[in-house]
C-alpha positions as a printed Julia matrix, in Angstrom:
282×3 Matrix{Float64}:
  15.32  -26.35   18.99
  12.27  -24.31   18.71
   8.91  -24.32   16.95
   9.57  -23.45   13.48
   7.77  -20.3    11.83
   7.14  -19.09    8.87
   6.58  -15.33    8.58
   4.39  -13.31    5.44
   5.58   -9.55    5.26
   3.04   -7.24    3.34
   5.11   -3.94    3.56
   4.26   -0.34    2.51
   5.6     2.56    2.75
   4.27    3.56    6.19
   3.78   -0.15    7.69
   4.29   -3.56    7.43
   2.18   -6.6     8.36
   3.73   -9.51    9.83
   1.25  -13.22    9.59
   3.32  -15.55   11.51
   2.11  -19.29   10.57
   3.5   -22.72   12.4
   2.97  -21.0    16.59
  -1.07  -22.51   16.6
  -3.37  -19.73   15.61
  -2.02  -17.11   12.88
  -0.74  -14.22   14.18
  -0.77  -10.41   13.42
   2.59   -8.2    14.04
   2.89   -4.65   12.99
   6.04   -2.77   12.87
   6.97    0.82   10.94
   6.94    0.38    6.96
  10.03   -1.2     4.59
  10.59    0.86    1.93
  14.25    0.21   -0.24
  13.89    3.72   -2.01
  13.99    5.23    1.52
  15.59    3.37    3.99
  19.16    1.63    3.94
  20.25   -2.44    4.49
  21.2    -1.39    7.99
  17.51    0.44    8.61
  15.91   -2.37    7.47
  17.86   -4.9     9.85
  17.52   -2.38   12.57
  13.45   -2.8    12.22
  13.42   -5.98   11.8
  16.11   -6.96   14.72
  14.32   -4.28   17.35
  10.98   -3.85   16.02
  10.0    -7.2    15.16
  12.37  -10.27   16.44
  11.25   -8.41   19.95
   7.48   -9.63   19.25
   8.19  -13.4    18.09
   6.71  -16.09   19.76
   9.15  -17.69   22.59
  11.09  -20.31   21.86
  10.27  -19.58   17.65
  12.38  -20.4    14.59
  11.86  -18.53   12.16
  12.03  -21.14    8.85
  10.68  -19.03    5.83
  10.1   -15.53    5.24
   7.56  -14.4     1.99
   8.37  -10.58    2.13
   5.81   -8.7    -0.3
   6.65   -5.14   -0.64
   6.87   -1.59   -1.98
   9.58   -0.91   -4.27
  10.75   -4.2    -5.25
  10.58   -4.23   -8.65
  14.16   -3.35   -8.93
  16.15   -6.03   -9.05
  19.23   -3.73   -6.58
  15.93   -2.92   -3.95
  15.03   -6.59   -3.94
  18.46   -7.86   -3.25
  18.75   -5.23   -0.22
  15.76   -6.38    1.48
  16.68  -10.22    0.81
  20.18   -9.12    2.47
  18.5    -7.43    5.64
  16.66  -10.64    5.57
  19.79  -12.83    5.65
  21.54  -11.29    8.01
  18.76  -11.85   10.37
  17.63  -15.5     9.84
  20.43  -16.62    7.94
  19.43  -20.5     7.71
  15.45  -19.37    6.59
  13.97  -19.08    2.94
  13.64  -15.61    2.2
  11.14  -15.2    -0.8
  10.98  -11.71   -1.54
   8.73   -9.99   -4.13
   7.13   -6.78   -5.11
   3.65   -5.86   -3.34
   1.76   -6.42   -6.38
   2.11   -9.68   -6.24
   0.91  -10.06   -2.84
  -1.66   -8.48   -3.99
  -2.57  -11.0    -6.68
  -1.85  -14.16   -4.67
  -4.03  -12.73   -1.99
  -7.16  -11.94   -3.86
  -7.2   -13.79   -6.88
  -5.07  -16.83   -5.04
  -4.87  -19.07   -8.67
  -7.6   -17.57  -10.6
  -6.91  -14.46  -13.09
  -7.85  -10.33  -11.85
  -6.99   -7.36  -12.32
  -5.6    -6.17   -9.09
  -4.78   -2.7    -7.78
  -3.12   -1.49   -4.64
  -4.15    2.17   -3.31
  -2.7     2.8    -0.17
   0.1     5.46    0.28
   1.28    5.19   -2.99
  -0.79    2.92   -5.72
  -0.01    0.67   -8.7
  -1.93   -2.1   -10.74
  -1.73   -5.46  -13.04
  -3.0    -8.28  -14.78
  -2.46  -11.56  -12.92
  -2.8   -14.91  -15.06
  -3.16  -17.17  -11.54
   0.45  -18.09  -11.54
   2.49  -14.26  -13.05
   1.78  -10.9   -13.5
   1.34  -11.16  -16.94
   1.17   -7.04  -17.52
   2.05   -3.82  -15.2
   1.23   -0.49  -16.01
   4.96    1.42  -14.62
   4.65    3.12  -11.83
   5.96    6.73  -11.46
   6.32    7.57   -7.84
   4.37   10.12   -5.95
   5.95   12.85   -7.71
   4.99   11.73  -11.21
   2.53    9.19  -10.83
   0.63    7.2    -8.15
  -2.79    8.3    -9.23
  -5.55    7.22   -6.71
  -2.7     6.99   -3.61
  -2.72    8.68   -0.15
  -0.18   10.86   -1.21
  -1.92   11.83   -4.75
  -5.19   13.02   -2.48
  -3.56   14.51    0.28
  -1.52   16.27   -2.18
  -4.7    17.64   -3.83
  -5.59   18.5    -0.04
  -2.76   20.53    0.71
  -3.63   22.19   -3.32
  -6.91   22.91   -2.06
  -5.93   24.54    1.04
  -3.06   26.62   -0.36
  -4.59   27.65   -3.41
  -7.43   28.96   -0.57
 -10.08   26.86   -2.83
 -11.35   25.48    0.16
 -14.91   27.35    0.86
 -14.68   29.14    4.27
 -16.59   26.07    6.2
 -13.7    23.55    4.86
 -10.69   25.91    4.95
 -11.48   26.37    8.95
 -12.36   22.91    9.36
  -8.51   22.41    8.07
  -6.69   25.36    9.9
  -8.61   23.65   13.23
  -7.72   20.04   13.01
  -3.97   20.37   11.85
  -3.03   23.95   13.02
  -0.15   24.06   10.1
   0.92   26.81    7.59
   2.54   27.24    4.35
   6.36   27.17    5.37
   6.08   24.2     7.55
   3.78   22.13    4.57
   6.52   23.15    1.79
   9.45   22.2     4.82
   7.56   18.48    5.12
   6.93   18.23    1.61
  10.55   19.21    0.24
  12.8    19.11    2.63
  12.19   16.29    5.02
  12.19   13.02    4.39
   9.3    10.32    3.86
   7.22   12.88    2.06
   4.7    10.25    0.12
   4.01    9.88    4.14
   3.19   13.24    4.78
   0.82   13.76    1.93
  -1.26   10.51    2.55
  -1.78   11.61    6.18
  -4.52   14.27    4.88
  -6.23   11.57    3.5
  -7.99   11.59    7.0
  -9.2    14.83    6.27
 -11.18   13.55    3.24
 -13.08   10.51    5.16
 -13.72   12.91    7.8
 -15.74   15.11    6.06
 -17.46   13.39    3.12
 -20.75   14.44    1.21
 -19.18   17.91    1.08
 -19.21   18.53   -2.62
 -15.68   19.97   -2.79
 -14.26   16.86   -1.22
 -16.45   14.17   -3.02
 -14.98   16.23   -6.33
 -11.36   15.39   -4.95
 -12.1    11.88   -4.13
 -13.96   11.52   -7.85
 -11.56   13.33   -9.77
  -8.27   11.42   -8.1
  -9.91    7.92   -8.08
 -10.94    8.35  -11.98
  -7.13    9.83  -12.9
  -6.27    6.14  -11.35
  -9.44    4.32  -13.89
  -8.01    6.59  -16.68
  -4.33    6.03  -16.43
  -4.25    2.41  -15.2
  -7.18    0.26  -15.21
  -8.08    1.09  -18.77
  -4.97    0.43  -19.92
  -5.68   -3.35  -19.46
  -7.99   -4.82  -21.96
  -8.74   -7.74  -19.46
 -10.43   -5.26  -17.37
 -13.93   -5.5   -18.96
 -13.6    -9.26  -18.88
 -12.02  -10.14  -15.86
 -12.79   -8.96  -11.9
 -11.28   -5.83  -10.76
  -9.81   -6.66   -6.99
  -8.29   -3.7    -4.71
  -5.88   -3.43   -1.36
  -5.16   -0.82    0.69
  -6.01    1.46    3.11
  -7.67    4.21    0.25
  -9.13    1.23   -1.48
 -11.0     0.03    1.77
 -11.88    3.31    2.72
 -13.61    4.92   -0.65
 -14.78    1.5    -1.63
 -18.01    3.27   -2.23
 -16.01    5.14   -4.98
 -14.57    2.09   -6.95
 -18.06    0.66   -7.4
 -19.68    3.39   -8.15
 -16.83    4.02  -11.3
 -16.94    0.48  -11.76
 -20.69    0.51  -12.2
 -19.84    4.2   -14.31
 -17.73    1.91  -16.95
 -19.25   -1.52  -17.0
 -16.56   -2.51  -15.44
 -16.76   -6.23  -13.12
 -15.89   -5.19   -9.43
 -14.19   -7.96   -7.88
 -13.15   -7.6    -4.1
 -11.95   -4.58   -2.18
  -9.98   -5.62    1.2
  -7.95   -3.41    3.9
  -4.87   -5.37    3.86
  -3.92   -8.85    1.88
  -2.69  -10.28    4.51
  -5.7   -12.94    5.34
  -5.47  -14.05    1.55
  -1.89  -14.45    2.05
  -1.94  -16.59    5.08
  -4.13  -18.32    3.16
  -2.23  -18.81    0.26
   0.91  -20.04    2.15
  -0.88  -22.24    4.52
């Protein structure tokens, strides 16, 4: 009989966290994202039976499994992912929920927010301490997911196309990813994992901020996210606006200063939730 274990998934499109609790110190695994939209039951086994189970502690049992992620919301998704779960650690709990609320347990733990995820795609709520009380739908990187990786690196690949770039940015493109029309509209429309794709050009906006054009893209996409989400909550002026992810984290700068724009009380802004979530289920 081993040591039991409890593992806490926080899952995105393009990665997923693994905290393992019960083996001493926490521990932090990373294997290739978990999203139900994309991938099928036998994918998700497949990651989790070659790409994790490989990096548990010796001699581990795993007892529970909390498995925040993307896509969940649908009750078919969530049943897949419990499934792939299962079939892996059949005698374990398996807790599975959408990302959001993750999110909430991890930086609001049992106290109200408003909390936002902007990573490679993005979506938002109001969190009572216990429920997410409200959610503003999310559409998808086609439609929606204002704020995300893939809604700036789409307005990248605009820029670039629509040669808006100045000559300065437009060579500072062509030299870092050495790509041309065809092969963008091949990624974008024909391949899969697309949201993926676009968010990866978010690199090319951190690496070359203060230049106006790009501090416009970074403004205008982080305000379409204020304008069509956060303001939709009322509780926004009166509670603490938290944030997650990977575009959160790295235009933090941006959130306050629009929070500071609209009177708005900033809360926290983390990379991951994974250290409130450890937390939580400790």
């Amino acid at each position: 009989m081993g040591t039991g274990i409890k593992l806490i998934a926080d899952s995105g499109s393009t990665k997923t966290e693994w905290g393992v609790l019960g083996a001493g110190e926490p521990i932090i695994l990373k294997t290739q994202g978990v999203s139900p939209y994309f991938q099928s039951a036998e994918q998700i086994r497949a990651i989790l039976a070659t790409e994790l189970q490989p990096q548990l502690p010796a001699n581990s049992q795993v007892t529970a499994v909390y498995f925040y992620g993307t896509g969940l919301s649908q009750p078919k998704n969530l049943q897949l992912v419990t499934d792939a779960i299962k079939a892996i650690w059949p005698q374990a709990e398996a807790e599975v929920q959408h990302d959001l609320m993750g999110a909430a347990r991890s930086l609001c733990g049992r106290e109200e927010g408003v909390v936002s995820i902007l990573g490679t795609g993005s979506n938002s709520c109001y969190y009572d301490g216990k429920e997410i009380v409200k959610n503003n739908p999310g559409l998808g990187y086609i439609l929606g997911d204002e704020g995300s990786g893939a809604y700036l690196g789409r307005k990248v690949l605009q820029y670039y196309l629509y040669n808006s770039f100045d000559e300065d940015l437009h060579a500072r493109f062509e030299y870092k990813y050495k790509t041309n029309k065809d092969e963008i509209l091949e990624n974008v429309y024909r391949k899969p994992l697309a949201n993926r794709y676009l968010a990866g050009f978010t690199t090319f906006l951190s690496e070359n901020r203060q230049h106006f054009m790009i501090e416009n893209i970074l403004e205008d996409g982080l305000n379409d996210f204020f304008f069509n989400h956060i303001y939709k909550y009322r509780e926004s002026w009166t509670t603490s606006l938290h944030f997650t992810g990977g575009v959160a984290w790295t235009f933090r700068d941006i959130l306050t200063e629009l929070c500071e724009l609209y009177e708005l009380p900033m809360g926290k802004v983390v990379r991951t939730p994974m250290d409130g979530l450890l937390k939580y289920h400790r």
